[in-house]
VEXDREN-2710 file (C-alpha; in Angstrom, 1 decimal):
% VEXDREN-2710
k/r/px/py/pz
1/UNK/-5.7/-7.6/66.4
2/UNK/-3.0/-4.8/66.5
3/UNK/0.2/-6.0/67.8
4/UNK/1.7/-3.9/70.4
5/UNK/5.7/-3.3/70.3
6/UNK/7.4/-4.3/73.4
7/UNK/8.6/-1.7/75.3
8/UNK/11.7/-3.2/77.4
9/UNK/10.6/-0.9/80.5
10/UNK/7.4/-0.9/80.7
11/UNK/5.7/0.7/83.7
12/UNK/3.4/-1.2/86.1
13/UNK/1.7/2.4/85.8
14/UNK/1.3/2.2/82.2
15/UNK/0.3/-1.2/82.0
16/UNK/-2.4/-0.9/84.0
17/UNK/-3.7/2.7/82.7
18/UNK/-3.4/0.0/79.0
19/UNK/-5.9/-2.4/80.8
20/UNK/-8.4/0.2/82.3
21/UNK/-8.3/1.3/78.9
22/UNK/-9.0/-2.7/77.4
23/UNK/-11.8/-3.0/79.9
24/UNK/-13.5/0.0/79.4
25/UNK/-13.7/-0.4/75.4
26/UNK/-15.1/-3.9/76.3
27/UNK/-17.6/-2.8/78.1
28/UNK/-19.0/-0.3/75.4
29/UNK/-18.6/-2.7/72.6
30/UNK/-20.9/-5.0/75.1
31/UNK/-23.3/-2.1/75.3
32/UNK/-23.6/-1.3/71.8
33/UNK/-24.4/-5.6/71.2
34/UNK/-27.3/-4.9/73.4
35/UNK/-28.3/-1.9/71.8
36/UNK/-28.0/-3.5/68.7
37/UNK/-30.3/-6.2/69.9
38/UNK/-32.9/-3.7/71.1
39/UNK/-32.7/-1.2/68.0
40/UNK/-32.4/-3.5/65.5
41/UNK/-28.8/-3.1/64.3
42/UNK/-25.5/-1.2/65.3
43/UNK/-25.0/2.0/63.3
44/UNK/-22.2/0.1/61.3
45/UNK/-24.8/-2.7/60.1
46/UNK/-27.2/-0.3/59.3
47/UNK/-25.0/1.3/56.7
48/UNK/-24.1/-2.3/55.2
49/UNK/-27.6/-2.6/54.8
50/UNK/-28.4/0.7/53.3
51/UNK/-25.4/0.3/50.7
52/UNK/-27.0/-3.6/49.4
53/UNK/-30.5/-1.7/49.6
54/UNK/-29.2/1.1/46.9
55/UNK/-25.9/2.2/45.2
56/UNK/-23.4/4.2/45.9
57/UNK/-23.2/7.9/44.1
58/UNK/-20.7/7.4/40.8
59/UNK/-20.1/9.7/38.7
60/UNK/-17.9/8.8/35.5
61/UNK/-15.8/11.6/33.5
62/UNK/-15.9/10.5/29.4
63/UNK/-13.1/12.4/27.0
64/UNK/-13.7/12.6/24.0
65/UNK/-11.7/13.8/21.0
66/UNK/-14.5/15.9/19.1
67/UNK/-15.6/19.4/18.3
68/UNK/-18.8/19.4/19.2
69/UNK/-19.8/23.0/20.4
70/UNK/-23.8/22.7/20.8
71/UNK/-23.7/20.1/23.3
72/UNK/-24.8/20.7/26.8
73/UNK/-22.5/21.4/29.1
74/UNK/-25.4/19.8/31.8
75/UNK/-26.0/16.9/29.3
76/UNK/-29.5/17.9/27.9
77/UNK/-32.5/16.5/28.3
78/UNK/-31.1/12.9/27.4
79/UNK/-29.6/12.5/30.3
80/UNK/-32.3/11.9/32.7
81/UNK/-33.6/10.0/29.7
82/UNK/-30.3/7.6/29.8
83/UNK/-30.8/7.7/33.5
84/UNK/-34.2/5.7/33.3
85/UNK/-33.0/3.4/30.8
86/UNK/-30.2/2.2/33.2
87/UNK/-32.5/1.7/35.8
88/UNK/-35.2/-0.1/34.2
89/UNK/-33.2/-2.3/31.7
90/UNK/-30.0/-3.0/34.3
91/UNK/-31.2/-1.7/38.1
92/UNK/-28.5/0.9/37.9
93/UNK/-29.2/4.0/39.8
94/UNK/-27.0/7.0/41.8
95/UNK/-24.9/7.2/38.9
96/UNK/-24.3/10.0/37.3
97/UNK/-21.5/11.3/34.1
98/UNK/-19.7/14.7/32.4
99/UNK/-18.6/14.6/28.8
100/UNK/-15.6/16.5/28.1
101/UNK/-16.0/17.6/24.4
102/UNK/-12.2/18.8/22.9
103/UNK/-11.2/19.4/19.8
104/UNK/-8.8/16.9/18.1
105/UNK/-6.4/20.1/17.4
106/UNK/-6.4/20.5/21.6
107/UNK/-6.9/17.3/22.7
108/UNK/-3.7/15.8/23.3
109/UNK/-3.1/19.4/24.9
110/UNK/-5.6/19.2/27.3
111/UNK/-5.6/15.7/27.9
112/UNK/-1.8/15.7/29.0
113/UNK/-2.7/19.1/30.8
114/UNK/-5.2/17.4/33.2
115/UNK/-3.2/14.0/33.5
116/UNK/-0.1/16.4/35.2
117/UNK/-2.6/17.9/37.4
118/UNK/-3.7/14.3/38.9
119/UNK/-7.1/14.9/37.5
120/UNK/-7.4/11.9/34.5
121/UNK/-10.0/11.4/32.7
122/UNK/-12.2/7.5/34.0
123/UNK/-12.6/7.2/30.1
124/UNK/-10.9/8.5/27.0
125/UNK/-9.5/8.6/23.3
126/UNK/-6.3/7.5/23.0
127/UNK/-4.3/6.6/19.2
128/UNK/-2.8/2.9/19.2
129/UNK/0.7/4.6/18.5
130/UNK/0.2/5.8/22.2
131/UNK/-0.9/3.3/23.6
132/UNK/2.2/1.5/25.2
133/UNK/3.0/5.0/26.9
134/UNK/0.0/4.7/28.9
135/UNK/0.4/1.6/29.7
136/UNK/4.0/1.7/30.9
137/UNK/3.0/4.4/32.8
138/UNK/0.3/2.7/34.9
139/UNK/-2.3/4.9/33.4
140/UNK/-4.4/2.7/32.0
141/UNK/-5.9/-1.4/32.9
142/UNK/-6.6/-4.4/30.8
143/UNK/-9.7/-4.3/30.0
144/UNK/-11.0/-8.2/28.8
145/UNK/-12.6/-9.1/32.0
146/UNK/-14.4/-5.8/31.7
147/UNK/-15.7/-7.0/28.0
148/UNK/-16.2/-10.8/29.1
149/UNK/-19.1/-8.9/31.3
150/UNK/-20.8/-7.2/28.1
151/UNK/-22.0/-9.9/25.9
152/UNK/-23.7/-7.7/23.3
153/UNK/-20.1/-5.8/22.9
154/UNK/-18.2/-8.5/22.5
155/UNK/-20.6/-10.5/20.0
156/UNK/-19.4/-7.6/17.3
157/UNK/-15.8/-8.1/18.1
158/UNK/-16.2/-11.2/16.1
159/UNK/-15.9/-9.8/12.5
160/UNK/-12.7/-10.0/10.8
161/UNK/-12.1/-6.2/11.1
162/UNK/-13.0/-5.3/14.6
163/UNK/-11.4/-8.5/15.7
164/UNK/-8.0/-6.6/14.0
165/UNK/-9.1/-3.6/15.5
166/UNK/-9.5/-4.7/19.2
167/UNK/-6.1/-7.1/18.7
168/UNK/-4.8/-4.2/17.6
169/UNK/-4.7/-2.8/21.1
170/UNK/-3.1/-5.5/22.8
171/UNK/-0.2/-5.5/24.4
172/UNK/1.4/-8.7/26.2
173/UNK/-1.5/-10.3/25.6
174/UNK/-3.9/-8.3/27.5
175/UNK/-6.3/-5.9/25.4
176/UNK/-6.9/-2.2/26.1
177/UNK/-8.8/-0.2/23.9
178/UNK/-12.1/-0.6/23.4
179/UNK/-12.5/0.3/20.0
180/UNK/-15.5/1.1/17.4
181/UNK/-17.4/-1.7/15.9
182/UNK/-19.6/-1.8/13.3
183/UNK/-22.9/-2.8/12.4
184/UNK/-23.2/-5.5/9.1
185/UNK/-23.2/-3.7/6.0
186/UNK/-21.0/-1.3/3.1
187/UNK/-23.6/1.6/4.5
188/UNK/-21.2/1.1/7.8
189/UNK/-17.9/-0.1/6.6
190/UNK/-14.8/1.8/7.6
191/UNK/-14.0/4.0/4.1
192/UNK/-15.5/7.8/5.2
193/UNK/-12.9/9.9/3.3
194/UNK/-12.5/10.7/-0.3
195/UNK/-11.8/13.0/-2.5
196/UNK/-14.4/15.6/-3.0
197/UNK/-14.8/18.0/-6.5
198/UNK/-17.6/20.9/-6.7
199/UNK/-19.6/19.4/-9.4
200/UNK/-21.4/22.7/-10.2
201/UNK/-17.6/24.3/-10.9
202/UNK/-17.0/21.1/-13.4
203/UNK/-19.7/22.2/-15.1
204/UNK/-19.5/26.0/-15.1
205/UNK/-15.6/24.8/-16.8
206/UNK/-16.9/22.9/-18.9
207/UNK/-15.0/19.8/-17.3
208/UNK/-16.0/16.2/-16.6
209/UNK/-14.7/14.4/-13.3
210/UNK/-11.3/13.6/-13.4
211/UNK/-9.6/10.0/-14.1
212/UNK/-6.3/10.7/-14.0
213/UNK/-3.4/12.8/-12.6
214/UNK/-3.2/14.9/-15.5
215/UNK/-7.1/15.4/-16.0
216/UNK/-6.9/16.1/-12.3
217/UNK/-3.9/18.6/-13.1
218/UNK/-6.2/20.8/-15.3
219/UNK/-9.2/20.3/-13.1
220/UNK/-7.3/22.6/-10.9
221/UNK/-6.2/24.7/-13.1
222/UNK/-9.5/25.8/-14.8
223/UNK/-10.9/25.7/-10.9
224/UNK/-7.7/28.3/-9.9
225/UNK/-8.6/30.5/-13.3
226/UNK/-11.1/30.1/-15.4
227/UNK/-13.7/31.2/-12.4
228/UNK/-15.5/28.3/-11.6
229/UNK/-17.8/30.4/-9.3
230/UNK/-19.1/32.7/-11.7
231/UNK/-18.3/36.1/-9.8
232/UNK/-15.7/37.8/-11.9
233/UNK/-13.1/37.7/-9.8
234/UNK/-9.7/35.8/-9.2
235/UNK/-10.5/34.2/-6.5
236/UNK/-10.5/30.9/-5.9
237/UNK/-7.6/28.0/-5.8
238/UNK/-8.0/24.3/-7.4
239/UNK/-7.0/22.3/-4.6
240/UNK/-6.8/23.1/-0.7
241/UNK/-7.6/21.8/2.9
242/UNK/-5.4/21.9/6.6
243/UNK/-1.9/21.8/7.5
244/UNK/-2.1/17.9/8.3
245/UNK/-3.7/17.3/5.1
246/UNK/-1.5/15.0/2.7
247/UNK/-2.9/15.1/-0.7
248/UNK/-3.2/11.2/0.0
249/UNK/-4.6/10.0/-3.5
250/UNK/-1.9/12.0/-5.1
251/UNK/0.4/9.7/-3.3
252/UNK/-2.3/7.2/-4.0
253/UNK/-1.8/7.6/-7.6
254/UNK/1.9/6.3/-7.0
255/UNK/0.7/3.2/-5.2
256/UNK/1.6/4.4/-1.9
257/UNK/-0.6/4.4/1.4
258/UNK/0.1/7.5/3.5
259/UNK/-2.0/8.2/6.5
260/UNK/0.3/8.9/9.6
261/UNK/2.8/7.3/10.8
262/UNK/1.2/3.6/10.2
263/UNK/1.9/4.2/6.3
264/UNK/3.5/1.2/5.6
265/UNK/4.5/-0.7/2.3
266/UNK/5.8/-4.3/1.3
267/UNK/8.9/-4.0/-0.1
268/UNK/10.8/-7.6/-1.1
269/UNK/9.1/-9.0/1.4
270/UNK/10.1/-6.2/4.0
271/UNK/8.3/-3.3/5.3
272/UNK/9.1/0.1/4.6
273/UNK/7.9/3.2/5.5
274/UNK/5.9/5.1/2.7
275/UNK/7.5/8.6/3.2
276/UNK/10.9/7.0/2.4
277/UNK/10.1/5.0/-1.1
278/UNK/11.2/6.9/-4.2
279/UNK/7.8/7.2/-5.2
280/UNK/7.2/9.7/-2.5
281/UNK/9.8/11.6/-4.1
282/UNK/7.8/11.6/-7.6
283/UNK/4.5/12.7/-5.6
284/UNK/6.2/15.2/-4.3
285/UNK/7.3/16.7/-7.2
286/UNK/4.1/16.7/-9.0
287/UNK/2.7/18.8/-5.4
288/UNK/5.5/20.7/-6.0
289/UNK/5.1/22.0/-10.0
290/UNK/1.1/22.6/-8.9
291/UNK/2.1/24.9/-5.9
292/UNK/4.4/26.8/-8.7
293/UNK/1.7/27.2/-10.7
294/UNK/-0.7/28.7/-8.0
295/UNK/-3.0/25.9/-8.2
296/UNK/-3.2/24.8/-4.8
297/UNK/-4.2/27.3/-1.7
298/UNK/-1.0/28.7/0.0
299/UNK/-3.3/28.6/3.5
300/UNK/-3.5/24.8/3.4
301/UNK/-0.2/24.6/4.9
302/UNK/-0.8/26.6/8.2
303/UNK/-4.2/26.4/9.0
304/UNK/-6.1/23.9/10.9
305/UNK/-9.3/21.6/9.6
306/UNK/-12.2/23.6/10.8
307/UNK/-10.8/27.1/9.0
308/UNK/-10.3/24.6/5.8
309/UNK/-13.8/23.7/6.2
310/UNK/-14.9/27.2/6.4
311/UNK/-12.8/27.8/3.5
312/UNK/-14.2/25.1/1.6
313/UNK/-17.7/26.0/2.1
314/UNK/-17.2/30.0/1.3
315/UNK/-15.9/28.6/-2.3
316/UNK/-12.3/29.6/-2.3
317/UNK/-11.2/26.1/-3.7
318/UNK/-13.0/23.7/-5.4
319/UNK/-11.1/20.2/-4.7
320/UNK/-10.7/18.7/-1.2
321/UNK/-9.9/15.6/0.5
322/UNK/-12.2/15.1/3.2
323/UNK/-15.0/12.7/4.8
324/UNK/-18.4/12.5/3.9
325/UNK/-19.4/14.4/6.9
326/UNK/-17.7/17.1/6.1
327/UNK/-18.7/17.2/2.3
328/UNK/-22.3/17.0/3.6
329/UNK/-22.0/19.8/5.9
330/UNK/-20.7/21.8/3.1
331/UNK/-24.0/21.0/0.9
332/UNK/-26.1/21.7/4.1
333/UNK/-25.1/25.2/4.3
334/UNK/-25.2/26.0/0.6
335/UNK/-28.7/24.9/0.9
336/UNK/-29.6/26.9/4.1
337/UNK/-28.4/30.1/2.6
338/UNK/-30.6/29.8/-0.5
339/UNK/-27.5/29.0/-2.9
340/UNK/-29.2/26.9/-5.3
341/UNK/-27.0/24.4/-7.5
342/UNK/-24.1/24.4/-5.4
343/UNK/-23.5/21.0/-4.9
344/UNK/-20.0/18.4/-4.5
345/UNK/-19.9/14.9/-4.3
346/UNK/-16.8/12.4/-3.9
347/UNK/-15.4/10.9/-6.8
348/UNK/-13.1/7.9/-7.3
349/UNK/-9.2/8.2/-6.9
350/UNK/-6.7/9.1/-9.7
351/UNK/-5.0/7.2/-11.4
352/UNK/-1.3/7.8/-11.7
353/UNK/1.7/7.4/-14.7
354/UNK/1.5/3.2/-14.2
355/UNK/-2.5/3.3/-13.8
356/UNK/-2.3/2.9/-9.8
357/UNK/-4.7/4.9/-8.0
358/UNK/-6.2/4.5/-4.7
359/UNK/-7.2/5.8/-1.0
360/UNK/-5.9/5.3/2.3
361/UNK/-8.6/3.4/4.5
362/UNK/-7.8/2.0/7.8
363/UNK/-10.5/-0.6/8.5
364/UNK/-8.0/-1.4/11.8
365/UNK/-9.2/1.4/14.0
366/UNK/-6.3/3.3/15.1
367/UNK/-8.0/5.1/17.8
368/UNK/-9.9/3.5/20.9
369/UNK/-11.3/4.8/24.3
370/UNK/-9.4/3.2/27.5
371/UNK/-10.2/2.7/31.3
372/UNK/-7.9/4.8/33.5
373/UNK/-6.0/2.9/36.2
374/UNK/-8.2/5.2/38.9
375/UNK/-11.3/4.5/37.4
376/UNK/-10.9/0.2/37.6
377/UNK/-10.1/1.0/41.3
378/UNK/-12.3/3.3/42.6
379/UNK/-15.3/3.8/40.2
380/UNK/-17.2/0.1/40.4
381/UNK/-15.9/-0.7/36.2
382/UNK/-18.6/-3.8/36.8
383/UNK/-20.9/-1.0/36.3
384/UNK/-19.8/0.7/33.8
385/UNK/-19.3/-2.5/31.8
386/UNK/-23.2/-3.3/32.1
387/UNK/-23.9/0.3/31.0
388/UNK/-21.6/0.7/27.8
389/UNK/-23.0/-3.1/27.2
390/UNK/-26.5/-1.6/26.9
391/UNK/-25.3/0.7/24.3
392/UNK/-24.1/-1.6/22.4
393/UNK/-27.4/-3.2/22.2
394/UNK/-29.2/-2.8/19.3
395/UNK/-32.8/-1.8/21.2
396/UNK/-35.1/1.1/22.2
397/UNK/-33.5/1.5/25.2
398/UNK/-30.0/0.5/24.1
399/UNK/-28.1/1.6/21.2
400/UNK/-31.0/3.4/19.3
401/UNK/-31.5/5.5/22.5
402/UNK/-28.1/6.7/22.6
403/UNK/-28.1/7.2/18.8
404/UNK/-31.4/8.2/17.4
405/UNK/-33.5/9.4/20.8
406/UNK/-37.0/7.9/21.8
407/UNK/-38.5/5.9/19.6
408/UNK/-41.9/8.0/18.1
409/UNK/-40.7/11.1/19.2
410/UNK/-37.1/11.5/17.4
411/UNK/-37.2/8.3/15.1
412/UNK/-39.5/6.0/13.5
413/UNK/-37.8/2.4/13.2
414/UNK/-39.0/-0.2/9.9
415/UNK/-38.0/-3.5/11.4
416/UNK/-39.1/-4.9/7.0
417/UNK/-36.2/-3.0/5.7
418/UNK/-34.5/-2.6/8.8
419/UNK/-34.0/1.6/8.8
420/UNK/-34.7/4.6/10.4
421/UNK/-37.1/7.8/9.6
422/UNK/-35.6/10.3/11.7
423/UNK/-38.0/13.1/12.4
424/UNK/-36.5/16.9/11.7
425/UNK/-36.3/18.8/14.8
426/UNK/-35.6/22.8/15.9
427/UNK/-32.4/21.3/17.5
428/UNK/-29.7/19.0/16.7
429/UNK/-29.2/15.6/18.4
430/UNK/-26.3/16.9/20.2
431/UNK/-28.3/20.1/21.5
432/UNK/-30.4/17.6/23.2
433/UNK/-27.5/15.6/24.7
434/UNK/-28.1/12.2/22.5
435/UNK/-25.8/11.4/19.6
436/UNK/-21.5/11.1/19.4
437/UNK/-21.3/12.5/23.0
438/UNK/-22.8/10.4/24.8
439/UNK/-21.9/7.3/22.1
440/UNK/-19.4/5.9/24.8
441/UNK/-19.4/3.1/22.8
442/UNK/-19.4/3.8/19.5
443/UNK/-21.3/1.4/17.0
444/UNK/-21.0/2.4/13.5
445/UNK/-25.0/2.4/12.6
446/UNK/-25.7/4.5/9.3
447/UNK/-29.1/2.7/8.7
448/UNK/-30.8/6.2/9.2
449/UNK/-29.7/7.5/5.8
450/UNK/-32.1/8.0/3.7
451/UNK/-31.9/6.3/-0.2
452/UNK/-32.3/10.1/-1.9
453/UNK/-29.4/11.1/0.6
454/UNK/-25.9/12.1/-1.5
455/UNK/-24.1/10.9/1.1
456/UNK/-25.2/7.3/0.2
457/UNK/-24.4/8.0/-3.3
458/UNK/-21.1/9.1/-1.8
459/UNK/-20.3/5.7/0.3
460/UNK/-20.8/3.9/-2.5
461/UNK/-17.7/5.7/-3.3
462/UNK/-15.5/5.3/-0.2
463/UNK/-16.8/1.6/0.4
464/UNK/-15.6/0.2/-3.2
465/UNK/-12.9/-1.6/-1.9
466/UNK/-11.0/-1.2/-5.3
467/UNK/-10.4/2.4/-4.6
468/UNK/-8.8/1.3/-0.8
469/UNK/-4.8/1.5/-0.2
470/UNK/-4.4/-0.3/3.0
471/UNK/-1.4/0.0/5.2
472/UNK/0.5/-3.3/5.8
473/UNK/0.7/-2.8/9.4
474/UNK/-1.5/-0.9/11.7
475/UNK/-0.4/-1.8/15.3
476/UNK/2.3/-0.5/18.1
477/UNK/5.5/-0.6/18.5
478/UNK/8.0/1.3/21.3
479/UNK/9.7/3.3/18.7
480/UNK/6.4/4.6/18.2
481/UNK/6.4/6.5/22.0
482/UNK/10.6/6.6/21.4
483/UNK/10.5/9.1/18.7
484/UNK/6.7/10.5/17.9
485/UNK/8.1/13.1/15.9
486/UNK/9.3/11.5/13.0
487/UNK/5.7/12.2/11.1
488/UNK/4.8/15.2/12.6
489/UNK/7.7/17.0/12.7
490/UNK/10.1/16.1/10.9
491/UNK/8.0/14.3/7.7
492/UNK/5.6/17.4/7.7
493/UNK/8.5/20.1/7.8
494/UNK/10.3/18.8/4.7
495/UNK/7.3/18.0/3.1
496/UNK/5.8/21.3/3.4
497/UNK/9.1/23.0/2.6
498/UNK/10.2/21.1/-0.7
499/UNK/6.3/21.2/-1.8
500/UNK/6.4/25.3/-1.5
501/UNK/9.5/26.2/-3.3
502/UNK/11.2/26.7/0.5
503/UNK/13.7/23.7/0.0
504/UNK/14.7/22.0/-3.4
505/UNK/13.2/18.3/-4.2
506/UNK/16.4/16.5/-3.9
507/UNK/15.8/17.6/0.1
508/UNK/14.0/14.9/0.2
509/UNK/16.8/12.7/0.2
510/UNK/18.2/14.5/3.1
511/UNK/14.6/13.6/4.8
512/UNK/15.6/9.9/4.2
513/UNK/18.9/10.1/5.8
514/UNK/17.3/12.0/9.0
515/UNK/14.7/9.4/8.8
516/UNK/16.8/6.3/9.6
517/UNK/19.0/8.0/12.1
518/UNK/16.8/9.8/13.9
519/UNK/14.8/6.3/15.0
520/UNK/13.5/5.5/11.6
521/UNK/16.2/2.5/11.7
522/UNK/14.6/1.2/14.8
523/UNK/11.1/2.0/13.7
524/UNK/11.7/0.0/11.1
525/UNK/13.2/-3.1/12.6
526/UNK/10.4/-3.1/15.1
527/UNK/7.5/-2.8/12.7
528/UNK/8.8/-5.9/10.3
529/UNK/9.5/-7.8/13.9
530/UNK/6.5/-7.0/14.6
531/UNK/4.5/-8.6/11.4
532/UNK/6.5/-12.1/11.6
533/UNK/5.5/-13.0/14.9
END
């Protein structure tokens, strides 16, 4: 009942206007029960019982950190497809969802953009070395109880390297990112980037694949002039890629896992970061003497990944480090424009001056999708739990639905060798709305490549575990948020400077100093603090 405040003189007047008032509400609170009694229901009941009798309209925003430019803004005919499945596999209905496809090179941009305008996404990407910002900030909830509710989810979080992946965004004990697992097998493990060589240029040289960081030297060399593409003119560069790309199995070669700011090596029993070992220093300098030499594409230090790609795929250099998507995609459109022979495949990682050699793979995801704050409260998560635990079923309906599309239409399953036929279409999965978009949950499942694919060829590749460098520590710390620039900035401007003549290589022992007392130090202490827990 609402308490009334005393009012020292109160009026006799007042008072009794205050019980006129009391009476009067009675008595049409009394007419209402025997309306009620006569109709059925008060108006108040009645819309209790039409809420249990449906579900209330939901409609959940999903951000995710892609370029995908052919999906449909309206969500494609898989949409109403989805919409079914959810009704007839959990009862869902009234609920309805908009993907917001960004570009990785925008996405922090954008995302940051519509968090200051009070307009946060229910679902997004986030990187583990943010992670604690959102948190701290209230932005984002725990999510375990959510994952206690999907069974099928949480039965792949057992393997040893989703388990990793999903500790890996915990903080105080409660988990927040839910992260990508993976179906059983070396078709679906984590290794998707390599180093990629134009195999028809080797053989227009006169070359075989290189083993080593000299062979790989005059791979680039006889790529940059001995024209490799047959069309008479000077043309093309050895080596090339984006501004953010590292040259990692050139570091590789020198023992040394370098892959963001997680780059972390075991030093006497200490951590250190890769960027400050003297080896870096020696990687450095071979990057350097191959920029002198003209060897390696000038453009890869300003330009972003998809005008490397474009790059790549018009034949202006001939060695790149990229995933096997992206090699594929280069082969794809080769083949579509009647190029004939034009082919690259990945090959394994040079070795350096004390026969190391190796690849950066990070089978602790790094990257995970979160539940905003606003979402938990307001947007029924039990829901959403049952739905992104249905696509993480590995059904018709499920996680094949999502992925592949309906079952005789888009894909024909083999349950004897336990693989997919998918059929060709006029448009691509993501024209049609099905696919990475609408992958909320995002099961690694590969079992649609075919055995004649190069991309198989090329996993087997990637997924030799003797050619992966893995970090020594993968996780969060608060220097992380304290001082994010100390890889993108300041790593990448010395780096780029020393490696293109701008600064001299003993720079780099200026980077060292800058390192440590610009939050390096603390870095540092936290990671190693961090791993003796």
């Amino acid at each position: 009942m609402r308490k009334w405040r005393k009012v020292l003189q109160l009026s006799i007047k007042l008072f009794a206007l205050v019980l006129v008032l009391t009476m009067t509400v009675t008595l049409l609170a009394a007419c209402k029960t025997e309306d009620a009694a006569n109709t059925g229901g008060s108006s108040t009941e009645k819309d209790k019982s039409e809420e249990s009798d449906g579900m209330k309209d939901v409609k959940y925003t999903v951000m995710i950190r892609q370029g995908i430019a052919d999906y449909p803004p309206d969500g494609g005919i898989a949409k109403q497809w989805l919409f079914d499945a959810w009704e007839s596999e959990l009862g869902i209905t009234n609920t309805d969802y908009e993907v917001i496809i960004t570009p990785n090179s925008d996405y922090k941009t954008k995302l940051n953009a519509m968090i200051a305008g009070g307009d946060i996404p229910d679902f997004f990407d986030i990187d583990v070395s943010d992670l604690r910002m959102y948190v701290e900030n209230d932005m984002v909830v725990p999510i375990d109880e959510m994952v206690d509710q999907m069974p099928e989810y949480k039965k792949m979080l057992e393997s040893v390297g989703s388990k990793l992946s999903y500790d890996n965004f915990m903080i105080d004990g409660q988990h927040y990112g839910f992260i990508r697992p993976a179906l059983p097998g070396p078709l679906n493990a984590e290794g998707t980037e390599g180093v990629i060589v134009r195999k028809d240029w080797l053989e227009n040289v006169g070359m075989e694949e290189p083993t080593t960081l000299e062979e790989l030297h005059d791979v680039l060399y006889a790529f940059t002039y001995n024209d490799p593409d047959k069309n008479g003119a000077d043309d093309t560069y050895g080596i090339g890629g984006d501004r953010k790309n590292m040259f990692s199995s050139v570091f590789g070669a020198y023992g040394l896992y370098l892959k963001g700011i997680n780059s972390w090596v075991e030093v006497d029993g200490k951590l250190v970061h890769a960027t400050v070992m003297p080896q870096a220093k020696e990687a450095i300098a071979v990057l350097r003497q191959w920029y002198s030499e003209g060897i390696i594409d000038p453009d890869k230090f300003v330009i972003e990944a998809k005008q490397a790609k474009d790059k790549y795929i018009g034949e202006k250099f001939g060695v790149w480090e990229q995933s096997i998507w992206w090699a594929n995609d280069a082969r794809t459109a080769w083949e579509e424009s009647g190029q004939e022979g034009k082919t690259c495949a990945f090959i394994k990682p040079v070795s350096g001056p004390e026969g190391k050699f190796g690849f950066p793979v990070a089978p602790v995801k790094t990257q995970a999708r979160v539940l905003s704050k606003h979402a938990f409260e307001k947007k029924d998560p039990e829901r959403f739990a049952e739905i992104l635990n249905l696509m993480s079923t590995d059904s018709p309906k499920g996680l094949r639905l999502t992925q592949y599309g309906l079952e005789g239409e888009y894909y024909d399953y083999d349950a004897s060798t336990d693989t997919f036929t998918v059929h060709p279409m006029d448009q691509s999965m993501y024209q049609l709305g099905f696919s990475n978009p609408i992958r909320w949950i995002d099961v690694v499942d590969r079992r649609w490549i075919p055995d004649s694919d190069q991309r198989k060829v090329d996993f087997g590749v990637s997924n030799d575990t003797n050619n992966w460098l893995l970090s020594e520590f993968y996780g969060s710390v608060p220097a992380m948020v304290d001082y994010p620039d100390l890889y993108d900035k300041l790593w990448m401007e010395y780096f780029t400077k020393i490696v293109t003549g701008a600064s001299e290589l003993d720079e780099w022992d200026t980077y060292v100093e800058k390192f440590y007392k610009q939050g390096g130090q603390e870095l540092t202490d936290q990671v190693n603090e961090a791993v003796n827990k």
